[in-house]
N, C-alpha and C positions, 0 to 999 in steps of 0.2 A: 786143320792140316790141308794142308796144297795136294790137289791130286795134277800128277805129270802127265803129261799124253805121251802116249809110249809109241813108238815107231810099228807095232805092231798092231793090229784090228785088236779089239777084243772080238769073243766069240758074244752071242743073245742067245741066254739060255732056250729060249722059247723056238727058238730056230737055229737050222746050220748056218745062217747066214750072220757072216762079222756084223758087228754094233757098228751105225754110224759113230767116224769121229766126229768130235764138236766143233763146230767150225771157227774160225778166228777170231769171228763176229762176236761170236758166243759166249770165246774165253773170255772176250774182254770184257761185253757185259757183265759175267761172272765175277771178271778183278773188280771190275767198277763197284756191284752190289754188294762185295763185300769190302769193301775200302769205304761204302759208304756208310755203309753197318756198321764197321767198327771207329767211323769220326761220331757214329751218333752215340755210340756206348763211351766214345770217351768223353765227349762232350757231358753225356750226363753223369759220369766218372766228375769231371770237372767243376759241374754244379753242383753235387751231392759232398766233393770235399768246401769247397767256397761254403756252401752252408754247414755245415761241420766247424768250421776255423770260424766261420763268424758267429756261431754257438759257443764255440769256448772262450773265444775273444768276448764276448758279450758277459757268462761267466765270472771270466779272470779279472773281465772293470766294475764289474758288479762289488764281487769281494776286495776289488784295489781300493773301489770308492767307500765302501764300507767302513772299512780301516782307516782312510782318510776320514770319514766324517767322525768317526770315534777320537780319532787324533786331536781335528779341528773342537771339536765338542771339549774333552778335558783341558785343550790350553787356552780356552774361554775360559771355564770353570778355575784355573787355578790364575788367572787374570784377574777374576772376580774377588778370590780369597787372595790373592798379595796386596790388592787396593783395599781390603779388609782388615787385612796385617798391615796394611802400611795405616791406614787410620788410627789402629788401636795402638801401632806403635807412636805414634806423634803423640797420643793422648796420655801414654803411659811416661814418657818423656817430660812431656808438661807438668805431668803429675811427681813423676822425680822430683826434677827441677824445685817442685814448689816444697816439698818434703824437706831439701835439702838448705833451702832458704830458710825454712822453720825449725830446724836443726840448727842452723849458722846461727840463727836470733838467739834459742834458747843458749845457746854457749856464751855468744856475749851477753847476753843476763844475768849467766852462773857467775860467767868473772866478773860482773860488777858486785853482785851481792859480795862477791869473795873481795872487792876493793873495799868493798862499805864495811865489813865484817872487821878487816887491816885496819881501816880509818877509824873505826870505831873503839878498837881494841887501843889503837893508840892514841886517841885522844882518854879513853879511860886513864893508859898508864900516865900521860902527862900529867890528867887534875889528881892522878893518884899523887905525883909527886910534889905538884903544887902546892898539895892539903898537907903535904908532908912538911912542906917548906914553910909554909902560913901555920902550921899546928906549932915546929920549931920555933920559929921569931915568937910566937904567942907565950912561949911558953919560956924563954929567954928574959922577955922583956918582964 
């Protein structure tokens, strides 16, 4: 708080005689020392917040960067496992692939045996009927 200088003396308890007033000189010093007082308290007001913000700034990228490396860490890892699934899928493809060629084979095999089994069957009824036909004239004549 500012103290006013009042147009009036004070009285000095110690005596009757009025308190010198402070001279002009004085007040000013006064202003001065404490205007300089309070740039040094804000000033270290000022450094005290600055390190403060740079503590929690420090903090906040601490925990940013953390998260990012955990980020960066798992889409390494699931980079690693889709070139793992992408290998076992090519191989399980391959693998199809050949299953389905040996499947394709055995069908045309079944249906040949099922031609040979046809051709067989009718070459039997032919010489069946041929015997039939050679037994007849045999037995004519």
């Amino acid at each position: 708080p500012r103290k006013m200088a009042s147009s009036t003396p004070t009285m000095n308890p110690a005596s009757s005689t009025p308190a010198p007033r402070p001279t002009l000189t004085a007040l000013l010093k006064q202003h001065k020392d404490v205007q300089e007082q309070r740039r040094k308290e804000n000033e270290s007001n000022r450094k005290a917040v600055i390190e403060s913000v740079n503590k929690v700034s420090d903090s906040m990228m601490d925990a940013i960067n953390f998260g990012v490396a955990r980020v960066f860490s798992n889409q390494k890892k699931i980079e690693q496992e889709t070139k793992v699934l992408e290998a076992q899928t090519a191989r399980f493809l391959k693998l199809t692939n050949q299953w389905s060629q040996m499947i394709e084979d055995f069908n045309e095999a079944l249906k040949e045996t099922g031609d040979i089994e046809n051709w067989s069957h009718a070459i039997e009824r032919d010489m069946r009927e041929i015997a039939g036909a050679l037994d007849y004239v045999h037995r004519r004549s």
